[in-house]
VMD Tcl script that draws the C-alpha trace (Angstrom):
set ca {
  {-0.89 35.86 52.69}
  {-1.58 38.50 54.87}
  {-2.35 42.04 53.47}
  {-5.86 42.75 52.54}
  {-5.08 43.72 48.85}
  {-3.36 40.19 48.25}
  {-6.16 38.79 49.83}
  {-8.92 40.31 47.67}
  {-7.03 39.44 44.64}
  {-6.60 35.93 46.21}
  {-10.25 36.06 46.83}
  {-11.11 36.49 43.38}
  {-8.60 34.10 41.87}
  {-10.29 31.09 44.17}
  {-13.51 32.26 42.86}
  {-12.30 31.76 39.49}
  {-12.65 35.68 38.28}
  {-8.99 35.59 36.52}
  {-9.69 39.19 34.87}
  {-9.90 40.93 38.50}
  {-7.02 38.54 40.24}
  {-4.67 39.37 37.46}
  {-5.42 42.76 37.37}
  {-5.29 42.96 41.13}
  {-1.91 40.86 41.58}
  {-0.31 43.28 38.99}
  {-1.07 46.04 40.59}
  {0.23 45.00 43.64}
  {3.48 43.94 41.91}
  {3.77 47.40 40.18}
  {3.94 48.80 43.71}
  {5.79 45.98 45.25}
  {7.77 44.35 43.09}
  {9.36 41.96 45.66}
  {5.91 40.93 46.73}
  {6.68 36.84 46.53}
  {2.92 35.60 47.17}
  {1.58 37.89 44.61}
  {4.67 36.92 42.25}
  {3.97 33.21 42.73}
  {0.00 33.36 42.29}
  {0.24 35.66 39.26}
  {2.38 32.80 37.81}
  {-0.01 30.23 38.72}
  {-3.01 31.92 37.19}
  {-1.17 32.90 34.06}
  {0.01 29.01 33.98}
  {-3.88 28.23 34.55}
  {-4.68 30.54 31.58}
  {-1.89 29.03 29.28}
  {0.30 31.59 29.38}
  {3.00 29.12 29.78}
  {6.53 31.48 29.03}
  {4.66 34.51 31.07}
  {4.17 32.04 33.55}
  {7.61 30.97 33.91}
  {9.07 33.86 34.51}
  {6.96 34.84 37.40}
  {7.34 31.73 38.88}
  {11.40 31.21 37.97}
  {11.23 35.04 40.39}
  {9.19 33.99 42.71}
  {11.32 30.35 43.34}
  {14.83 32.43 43.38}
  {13.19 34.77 46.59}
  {11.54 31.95 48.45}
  {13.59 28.68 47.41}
  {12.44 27.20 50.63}
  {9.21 27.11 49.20}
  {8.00 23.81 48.15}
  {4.90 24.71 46.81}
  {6.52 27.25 44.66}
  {8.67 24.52 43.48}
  {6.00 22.47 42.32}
  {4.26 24.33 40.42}
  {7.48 25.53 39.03}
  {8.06 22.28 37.44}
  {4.35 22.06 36.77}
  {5.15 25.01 34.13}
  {8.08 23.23 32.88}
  {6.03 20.13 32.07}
  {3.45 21.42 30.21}
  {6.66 22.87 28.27}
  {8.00 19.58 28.02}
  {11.11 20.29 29.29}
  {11.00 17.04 31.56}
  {15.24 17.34 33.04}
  {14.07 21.08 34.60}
  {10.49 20.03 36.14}
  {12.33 16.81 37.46}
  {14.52 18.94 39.04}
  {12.02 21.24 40.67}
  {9.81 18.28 41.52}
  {12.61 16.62 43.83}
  {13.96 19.84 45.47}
  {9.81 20.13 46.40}
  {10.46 16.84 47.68}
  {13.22 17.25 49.52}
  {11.36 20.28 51.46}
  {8.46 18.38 51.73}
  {8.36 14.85 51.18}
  {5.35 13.82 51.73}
  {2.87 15.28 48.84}
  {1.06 12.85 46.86}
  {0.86 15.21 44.02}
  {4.74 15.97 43.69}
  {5.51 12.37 43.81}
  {3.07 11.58 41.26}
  {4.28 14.38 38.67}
  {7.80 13.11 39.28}
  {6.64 9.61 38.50}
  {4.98 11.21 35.35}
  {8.44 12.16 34.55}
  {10.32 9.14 35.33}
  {7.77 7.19 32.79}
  {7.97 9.90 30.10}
  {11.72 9.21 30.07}
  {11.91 5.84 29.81}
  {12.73 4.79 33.78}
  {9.82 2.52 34.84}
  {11.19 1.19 38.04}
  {11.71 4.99 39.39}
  {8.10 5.85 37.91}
  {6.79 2.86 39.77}
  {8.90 3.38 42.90}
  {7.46 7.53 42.76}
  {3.73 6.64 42.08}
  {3.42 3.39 44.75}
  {4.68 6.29 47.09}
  {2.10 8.71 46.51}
  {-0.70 6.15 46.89}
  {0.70 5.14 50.14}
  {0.09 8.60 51.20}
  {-3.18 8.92 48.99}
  {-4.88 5.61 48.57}
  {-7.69 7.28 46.73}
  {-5.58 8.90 44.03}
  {-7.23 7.33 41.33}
  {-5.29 9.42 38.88}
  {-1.99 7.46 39.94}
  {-3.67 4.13 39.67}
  {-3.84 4.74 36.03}
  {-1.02 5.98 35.19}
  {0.77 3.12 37.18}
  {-1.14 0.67 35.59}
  {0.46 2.34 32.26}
  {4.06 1.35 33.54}
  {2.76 -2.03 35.08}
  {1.79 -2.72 31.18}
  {5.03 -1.62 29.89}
  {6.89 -3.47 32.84}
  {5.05 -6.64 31.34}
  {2.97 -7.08 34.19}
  {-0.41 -7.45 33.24}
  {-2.43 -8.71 36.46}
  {-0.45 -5.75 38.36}
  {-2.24 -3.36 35.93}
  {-5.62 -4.77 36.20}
  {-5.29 -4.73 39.87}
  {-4.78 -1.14 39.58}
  {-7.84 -0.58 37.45}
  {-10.17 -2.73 39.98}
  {-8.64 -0.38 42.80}
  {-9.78 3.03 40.11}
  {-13.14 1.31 40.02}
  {-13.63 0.67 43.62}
  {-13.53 4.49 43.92}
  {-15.08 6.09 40.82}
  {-17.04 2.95 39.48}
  {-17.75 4.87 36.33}
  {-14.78 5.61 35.20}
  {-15.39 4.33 31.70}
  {-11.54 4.54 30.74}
  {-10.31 1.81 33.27}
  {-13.66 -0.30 32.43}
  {-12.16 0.11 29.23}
  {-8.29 -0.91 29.74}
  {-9.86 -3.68 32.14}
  {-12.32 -5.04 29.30}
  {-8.65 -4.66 26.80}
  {-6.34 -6.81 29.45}
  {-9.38 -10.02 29.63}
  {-9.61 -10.11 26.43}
  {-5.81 -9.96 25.59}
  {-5.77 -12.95 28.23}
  {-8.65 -14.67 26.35}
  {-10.74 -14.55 29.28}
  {-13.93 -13.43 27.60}
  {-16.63 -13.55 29.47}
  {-14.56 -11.28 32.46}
  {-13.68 -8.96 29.44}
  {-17.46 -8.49 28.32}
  {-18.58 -7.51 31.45}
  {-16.42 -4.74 31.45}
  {-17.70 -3.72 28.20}
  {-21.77 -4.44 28.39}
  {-20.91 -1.98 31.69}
  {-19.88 0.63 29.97}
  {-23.00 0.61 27.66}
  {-24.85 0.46 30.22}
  {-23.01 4.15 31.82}
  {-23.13 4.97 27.86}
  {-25.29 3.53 25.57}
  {-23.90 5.35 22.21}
  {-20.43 3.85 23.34}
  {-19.44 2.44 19.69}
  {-16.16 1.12 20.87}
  {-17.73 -0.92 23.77}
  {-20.95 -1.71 21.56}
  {-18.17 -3.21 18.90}
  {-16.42 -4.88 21.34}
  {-19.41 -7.00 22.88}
  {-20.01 -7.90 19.24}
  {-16.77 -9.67 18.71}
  {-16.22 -11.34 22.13}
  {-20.11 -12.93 21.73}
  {-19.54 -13.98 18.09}
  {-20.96 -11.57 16.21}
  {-19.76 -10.32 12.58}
  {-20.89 -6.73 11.89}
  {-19.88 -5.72 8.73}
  {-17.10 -3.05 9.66}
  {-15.60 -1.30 12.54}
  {-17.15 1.92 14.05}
  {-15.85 4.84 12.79}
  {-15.33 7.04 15.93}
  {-13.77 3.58 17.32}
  {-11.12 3.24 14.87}
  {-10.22 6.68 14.81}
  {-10.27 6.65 18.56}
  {-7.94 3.67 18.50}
  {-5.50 5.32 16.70}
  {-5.44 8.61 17.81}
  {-4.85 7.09 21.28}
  {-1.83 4.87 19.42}
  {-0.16 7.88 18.00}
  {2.65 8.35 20.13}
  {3.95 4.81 20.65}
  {2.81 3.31 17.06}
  {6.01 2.79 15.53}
  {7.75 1.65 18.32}
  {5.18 -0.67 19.52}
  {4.89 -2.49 16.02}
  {8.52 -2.66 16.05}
  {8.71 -4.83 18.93}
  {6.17 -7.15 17.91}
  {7.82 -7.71 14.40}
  {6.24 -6.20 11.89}
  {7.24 -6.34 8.18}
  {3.98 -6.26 6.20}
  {4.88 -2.69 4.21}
  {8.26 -3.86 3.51}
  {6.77 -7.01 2.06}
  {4.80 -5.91 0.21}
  {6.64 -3.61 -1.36}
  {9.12 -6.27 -2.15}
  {6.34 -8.07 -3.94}
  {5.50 -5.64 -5.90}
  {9.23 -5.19 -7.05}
  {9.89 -8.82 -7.95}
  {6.46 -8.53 -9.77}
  {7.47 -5.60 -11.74}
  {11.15 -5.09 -11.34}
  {13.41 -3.03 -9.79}
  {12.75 -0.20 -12.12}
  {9.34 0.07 -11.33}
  {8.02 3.57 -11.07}
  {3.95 4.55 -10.38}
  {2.79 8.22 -11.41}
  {-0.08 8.73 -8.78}
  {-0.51 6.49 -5.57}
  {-2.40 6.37 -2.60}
  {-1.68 4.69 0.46}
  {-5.18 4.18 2.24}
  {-4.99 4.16 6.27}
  {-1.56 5.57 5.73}
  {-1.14 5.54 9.73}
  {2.05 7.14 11.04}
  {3.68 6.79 7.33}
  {5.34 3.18 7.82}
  {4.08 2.27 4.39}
  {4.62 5.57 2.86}
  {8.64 5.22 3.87}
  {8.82 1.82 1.89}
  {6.57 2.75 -1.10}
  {7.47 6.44 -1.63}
  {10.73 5.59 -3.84}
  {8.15 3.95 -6.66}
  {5.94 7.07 -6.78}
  {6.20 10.24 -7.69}
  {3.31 11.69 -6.36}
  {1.93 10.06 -2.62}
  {-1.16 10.48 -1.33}
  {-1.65 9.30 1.96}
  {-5.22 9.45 4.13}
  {-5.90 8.41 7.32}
  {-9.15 8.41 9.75}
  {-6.71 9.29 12.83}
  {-5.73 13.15 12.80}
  {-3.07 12.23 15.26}
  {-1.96 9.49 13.07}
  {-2.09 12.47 10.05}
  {0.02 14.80 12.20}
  {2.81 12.02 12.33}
  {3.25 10.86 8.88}
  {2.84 14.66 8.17}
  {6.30 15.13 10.28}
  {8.16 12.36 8.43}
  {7.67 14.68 5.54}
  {6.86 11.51 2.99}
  {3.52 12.44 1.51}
  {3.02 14.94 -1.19}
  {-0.04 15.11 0.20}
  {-2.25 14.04 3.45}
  {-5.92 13.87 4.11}
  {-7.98 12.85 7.50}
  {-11.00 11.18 5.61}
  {-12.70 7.53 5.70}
  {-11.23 5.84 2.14}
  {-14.46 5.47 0.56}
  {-15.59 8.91 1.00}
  {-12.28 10.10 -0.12}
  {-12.36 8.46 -3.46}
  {-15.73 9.27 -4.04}
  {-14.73 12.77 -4.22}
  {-11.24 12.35 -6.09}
  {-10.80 13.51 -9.72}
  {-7.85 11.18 -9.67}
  {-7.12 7.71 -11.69}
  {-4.47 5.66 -9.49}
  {-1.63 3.43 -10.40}
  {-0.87 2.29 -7.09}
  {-3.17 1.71 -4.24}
  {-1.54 0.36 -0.70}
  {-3.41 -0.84 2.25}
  {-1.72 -2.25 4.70}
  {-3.45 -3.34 8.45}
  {-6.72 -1.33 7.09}
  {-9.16 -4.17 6.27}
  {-8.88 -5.87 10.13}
  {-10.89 -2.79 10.44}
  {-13.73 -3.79 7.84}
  {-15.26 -6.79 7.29}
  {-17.40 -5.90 3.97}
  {-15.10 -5.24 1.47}
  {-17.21 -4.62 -1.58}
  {-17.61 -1.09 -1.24}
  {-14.22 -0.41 -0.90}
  {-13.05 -2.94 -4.06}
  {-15.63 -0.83 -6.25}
  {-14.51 2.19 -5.41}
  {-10.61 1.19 -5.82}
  {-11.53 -0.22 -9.32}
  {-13.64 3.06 -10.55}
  {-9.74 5.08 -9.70}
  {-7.84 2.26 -11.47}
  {-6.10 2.89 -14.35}
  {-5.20 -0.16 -16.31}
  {-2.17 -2.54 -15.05}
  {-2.14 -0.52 -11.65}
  {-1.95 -2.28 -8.75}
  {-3.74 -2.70 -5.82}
  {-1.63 -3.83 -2.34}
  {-3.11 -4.50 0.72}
  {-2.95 -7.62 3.42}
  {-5.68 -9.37 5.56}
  {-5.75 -11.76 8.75}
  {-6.53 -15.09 7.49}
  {-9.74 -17.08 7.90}
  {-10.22 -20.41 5.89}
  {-13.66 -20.69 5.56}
  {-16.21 -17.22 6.05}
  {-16.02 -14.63 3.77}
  {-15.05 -12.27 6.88}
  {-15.44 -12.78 10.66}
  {-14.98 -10.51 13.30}
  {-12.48 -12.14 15.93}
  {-12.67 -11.75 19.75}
  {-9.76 -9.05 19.12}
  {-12.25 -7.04 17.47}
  {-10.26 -7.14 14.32}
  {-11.70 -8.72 11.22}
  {-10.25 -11.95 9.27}
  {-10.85 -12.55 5.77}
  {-10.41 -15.88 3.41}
  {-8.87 -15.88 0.19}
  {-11.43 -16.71 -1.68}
  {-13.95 -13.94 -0.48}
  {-10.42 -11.91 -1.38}
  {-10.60 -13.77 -5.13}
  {-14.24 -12.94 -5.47}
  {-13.91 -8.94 -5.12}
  {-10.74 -9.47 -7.19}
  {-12.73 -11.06 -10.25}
  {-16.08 -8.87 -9.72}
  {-13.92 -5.66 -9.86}
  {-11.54 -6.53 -12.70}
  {-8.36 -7.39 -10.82}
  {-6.34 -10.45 -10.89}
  {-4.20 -11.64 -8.17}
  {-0.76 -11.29 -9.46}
  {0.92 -12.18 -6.30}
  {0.09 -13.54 -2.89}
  {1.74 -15.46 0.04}
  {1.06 -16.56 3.73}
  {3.25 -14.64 6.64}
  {3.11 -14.01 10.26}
  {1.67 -10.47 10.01}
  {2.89 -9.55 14.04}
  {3.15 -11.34 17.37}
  {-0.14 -10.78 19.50}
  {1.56 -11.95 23.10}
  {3.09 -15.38 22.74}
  {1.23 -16.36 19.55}
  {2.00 -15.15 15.44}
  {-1.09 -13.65 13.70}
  {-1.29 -15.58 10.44}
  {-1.88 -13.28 7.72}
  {-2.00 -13.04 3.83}
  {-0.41 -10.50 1.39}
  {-1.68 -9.85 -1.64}
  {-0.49 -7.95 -4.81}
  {-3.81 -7.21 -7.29}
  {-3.71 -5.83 -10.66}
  {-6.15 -3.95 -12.57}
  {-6.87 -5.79 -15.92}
  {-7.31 -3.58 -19.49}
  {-10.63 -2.52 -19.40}
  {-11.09 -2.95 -23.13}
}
mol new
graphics top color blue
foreach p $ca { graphics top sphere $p radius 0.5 }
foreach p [lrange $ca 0 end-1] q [lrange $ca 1 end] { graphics top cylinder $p $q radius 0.2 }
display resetview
């Protein structure tokens, strides 16, 4: 990086005054076009700036007249993962390697590749690597403890989280994941600490301040919000797959309810599936509607079931709000895996009955609890008993046509006992 023009467009670029570098790297380029370090810091800044294809053809120019050039090489596959074309940055990432083998960085983005496709031992293998080098790249701890999670190994993924915490000890994310793995291992009182220290880094922390509540046995009457829609826009990506694994039926069931209830030719004019999620429910009920609504709090969630291309229409809005503002009457309202989310129900059964039209139906399923009206469980979901269920039913002009006891998902080696029900809206004359 010798010549002083490179260097005063280095200068700037370091100083973070991308205007002036660019400017100053392309002119340099415009008189020397085979200028490599100007080539491969123009690509770098444009990659910085997000102009990712610009980007990649600086840096593709720059690789092919120094392909000795590790560095070059990185950030060459750098570019290609934020295109998410995983096979090419892999491939740039190991020839960087195989100049230099011993950056931290490299072997870490590799590792990010290796888990994005699927290989967890060579993720592992890349990541244990670049903390042997780096022992304070907390950044690899947590994305190891991701693949120590999906490897089944739980106490290997907390272990990574205590070592994130020894060196940032506010990192609220692995206080977080920590505070998740005790309480998935019903060891409480390690899993509260976790979260009574994150209020104390954040006191407006609704997701901690919610979990405290339900590992000290305390029913609130619904789930934050921000929480829930955190939850799920975190869940996004893996949702379908992950409730795969662990079993779960509960739209398909109900559906099938509602058909032996009805019939096989049954057929609903306006629906609405509330908490529609990723669309799982919408696949199974969208052959009895015409017209499906489906609303969600998670945007991510909204973007998914938006992709399947089930709904006639989508909304990101909190159910009782929504139907406040609809002009609609409903003959079919489906919510499945939304009230573990709220304990107090009644709002929600009022404003289902004021959209009811008469003999529609009203679908939905609830974690079982034989005696409260609600509680909210150490899992921070809530449980329900039937007759709380019967109570809303009768106060809000609904019968319960159908209903029946299942195992709702597997929650590690145990079955979450669950109930479905099938409502229906009696004649209101």
């Amino acid at each position: 990086m010798g010549d002083k023009h490179f260097q005063r467009a280095y200068n700037s670029h370091m100083a973070g005054d991308r205007a002036a570098a660019r400017a100053q790297y392309e002119k340099i380029l415009m008189k020397q076009p085979k200028h490599v370090d100007a080539r491969y810091m123009l690509g770098t800044l444009l990659a910085e700036s997000g102009e990712i294809e610009l980007a990649l053809a600086h840096l593709k120019s720059a690789a092919s007249r120094m392909p000795h050039s590790a560095m070059i090489q990185t950030n060459l596959g750098n570019v290609y993962l934020k295109l998410g074309e995983l096979d090419q940055a892999g491939e740039c990432y190991k020839k960087s390697l195989r100049l230099d083998p011993q950056v931290p960085e490299t072997l870490f983005n590799l590792g990010v590749i290796h888990h994005r496709q699927g290989r967890l031992d060579e993720a592992a293998s890349c990541i244990e690597s670049s903390l042997e080098i780096k022992p304070s790249f907390h950044e690899a701890y947590m994305e190891l403890s991701k693949i120590y999670r999906e490897q089944n190994h739980p106490d290997l993924a907390a272990a990574c989280f205590i070592k994130v915490l020894a060196i940032k000890p506010d990192k609220i994310e692995a206080l977080f994941e920590l505070g998740n793995l005790y309480a998935a291992s019903q060891n409480y009182s390690s899993a509260s600490f976790y979260f009574k220290r994150i209020l104390e880094i954040e006191p407006g922390n609704e997701s901690a301040r919610h979990a405290v509540a339900a590992l000290s046995g305390h029913t609130t009457p619904t789930a934050p919000r921000s929480h829930v829609e955190n939850l799920f826009d975190d869940l996004s990506g893996s949702f379908d797959s992950h409730l795969e694994q662990l079993g779960y039926r509960t739209p398909e069931l109900l559906k099938d309810m509602v058909v032996t209830l009805a019939g096989e030719g049954v057929r609903f004019d306006r629906a609405i599936d509330l908490g529609c999620g990723t669309g799982l429910s919408g696949i199974q009920f969208r052959p009895l509607a015409a017209h499906l609504t489906g609303l969600d709090l998670s945007q991510k969630m909204v973007d998914q079931a938006r992709a399947k291309g089930i709904y006639d229409e989508l909304a990101k809005d909190d159910v009782c709000q929504y139907l406040d503002s609809s002009q609609h009457q409903y003959d079919l309202f489906i919510a499945t895996d939304v009230f573990i989310y709220v304990g107090e129900l009644s709002d929600v059964f009022g404003k289902v009955s004021a959209h009811a039209k008469p003999g529609s139906c009203f679908v939905f399923s609830t974690e079982s609890e034989p005696e409260r009206d609600y509680i909210l469980r150490p899992s921070g979901r809530y449980a329900h008993s039937n007759n709380y269920i019967k109570m809303l039913a009768d106060k809000n002009g609904f019968v319960i046509a159908s209903s029946q006891n299942t195992n709702l998902r597997r929650e590690g080696e145990q079955q979450i006992i669950g109930e479905l029900f099938v409502l229906r809206m009696e004649d209101r004359a």
